[in-house]
C-alpha positions in Angstrom: -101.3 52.7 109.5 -99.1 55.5 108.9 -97.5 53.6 105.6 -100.7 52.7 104.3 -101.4 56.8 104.7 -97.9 57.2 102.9 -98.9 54.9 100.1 -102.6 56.9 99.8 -99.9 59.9 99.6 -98.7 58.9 96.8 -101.3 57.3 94.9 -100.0 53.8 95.5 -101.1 50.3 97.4 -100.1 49.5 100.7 -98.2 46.4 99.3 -96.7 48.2 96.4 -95.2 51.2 99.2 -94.0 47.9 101.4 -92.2 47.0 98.4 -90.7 50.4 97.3 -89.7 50.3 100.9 -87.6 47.4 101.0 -86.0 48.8 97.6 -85.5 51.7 99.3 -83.4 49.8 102.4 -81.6 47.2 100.2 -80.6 49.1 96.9 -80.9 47.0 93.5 -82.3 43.3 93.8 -84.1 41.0 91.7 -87.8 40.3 91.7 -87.2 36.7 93.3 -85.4 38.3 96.0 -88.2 41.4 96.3 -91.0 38.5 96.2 -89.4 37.0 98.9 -88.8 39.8 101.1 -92.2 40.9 100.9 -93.4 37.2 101.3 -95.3 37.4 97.9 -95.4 34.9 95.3 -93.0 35.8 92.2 -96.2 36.5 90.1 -97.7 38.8 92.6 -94.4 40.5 93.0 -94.2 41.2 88.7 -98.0 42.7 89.3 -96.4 45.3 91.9 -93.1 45.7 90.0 -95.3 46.7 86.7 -97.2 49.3 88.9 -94.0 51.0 90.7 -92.4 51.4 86.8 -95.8 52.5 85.4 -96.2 54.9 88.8 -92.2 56.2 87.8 -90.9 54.8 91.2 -88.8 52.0 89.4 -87.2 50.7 86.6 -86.3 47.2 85.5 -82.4 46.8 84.0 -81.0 43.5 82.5 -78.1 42.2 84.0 -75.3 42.6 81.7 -73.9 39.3 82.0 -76.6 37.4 82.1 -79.5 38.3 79.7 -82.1 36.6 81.4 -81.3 37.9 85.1 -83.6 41.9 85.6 -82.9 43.7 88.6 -85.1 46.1 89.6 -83.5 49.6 90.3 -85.1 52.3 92.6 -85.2 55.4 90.8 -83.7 57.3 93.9 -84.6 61.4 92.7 -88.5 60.5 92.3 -88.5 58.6 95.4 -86.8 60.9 97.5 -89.1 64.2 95.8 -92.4 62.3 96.6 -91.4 60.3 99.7 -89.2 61.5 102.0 -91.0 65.2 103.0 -94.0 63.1 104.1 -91.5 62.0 106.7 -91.0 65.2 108.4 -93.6 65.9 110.4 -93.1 62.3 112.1 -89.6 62.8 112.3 -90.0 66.2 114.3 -92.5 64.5 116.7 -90.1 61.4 116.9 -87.4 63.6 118.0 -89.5 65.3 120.5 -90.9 62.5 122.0 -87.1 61.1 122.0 -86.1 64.1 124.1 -88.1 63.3 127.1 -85.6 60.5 127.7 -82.2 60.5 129.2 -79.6 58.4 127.2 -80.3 55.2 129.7 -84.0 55.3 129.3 -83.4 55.3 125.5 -80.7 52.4 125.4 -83.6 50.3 127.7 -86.1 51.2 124.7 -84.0 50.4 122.0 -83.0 46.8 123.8 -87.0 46.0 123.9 -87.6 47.5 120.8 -84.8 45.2 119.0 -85.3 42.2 121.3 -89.1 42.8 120.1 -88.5 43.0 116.7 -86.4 39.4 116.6 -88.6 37.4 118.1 -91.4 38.7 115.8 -88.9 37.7 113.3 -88.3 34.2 114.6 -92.3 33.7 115.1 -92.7 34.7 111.4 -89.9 32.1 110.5 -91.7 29.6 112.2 -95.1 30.5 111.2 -94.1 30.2 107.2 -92.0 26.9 108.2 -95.7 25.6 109.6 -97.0 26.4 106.4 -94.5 25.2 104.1 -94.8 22.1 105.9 -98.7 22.4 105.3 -98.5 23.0 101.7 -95.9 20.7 100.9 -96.3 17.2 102.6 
């Protein structure tokens, strides 16, 4: 919820924000690699690359040594001008709420936060294993 209200923010689609965020974590990649990140198909992943360049939030640069190779580049100043002070307020809170902890409390939160995380991770392999499967007998 709170990305989508980031993405309203800034006048983009929840999708296209989930991708400017992965940009944001991993630094340059290609559009194969961004497609499969985001689990889009390469030419849904051109439709959301064409609105983060046309939005200002990316650009698209050839690779030198091979022509035919684009990687899309994050084009950090805008990002961080637009992006990062609609983090503040939720950082603040974050901290806040944080602060009611002692040091043990917090390391047993971030172990079932993590441990959390994975398996959603491993379900989601799984899941798109199932489907492959499916989809291609």
């Amino acid at each position: 919820m709170f990305h989508s209200a980031i993405a309203e923010q800034i006048g983009l689609s929840a999708t296209d924000h989930k991708a400017l965020d992965i940009l944001m974590k991993t630094g340059p990649i290609t559009a194969g690699e961004l497609a499969e990140l985001t689990g889009l198909t390469t030419g849904a992943i051109t439709g959301v690359i064409d609105r983060l360049e046309k939005t200002g939030f990316v650009r698209r640069e050839r690779v030198p040594s091979d022509r035919r190779r684009v990687i899309i580049q994050l084009l950090q100043d805008r990002a961080e001008r637009e992006i990062a002070p609609l983090f503040d307020s939720l950082s603040r809170a974050m901290t806040e709420l944080y602060s009611r902890y002692s040091d043990k409390e917090l390391a047993v939160i971030l172990d079932c936060m993590t441990r959390s995380s994975m398996a959603l991770q491993q379900e989601t392999a799984k899941l798109r294993l199932k489907t492959a499967a499916r989809d291609n007998p």
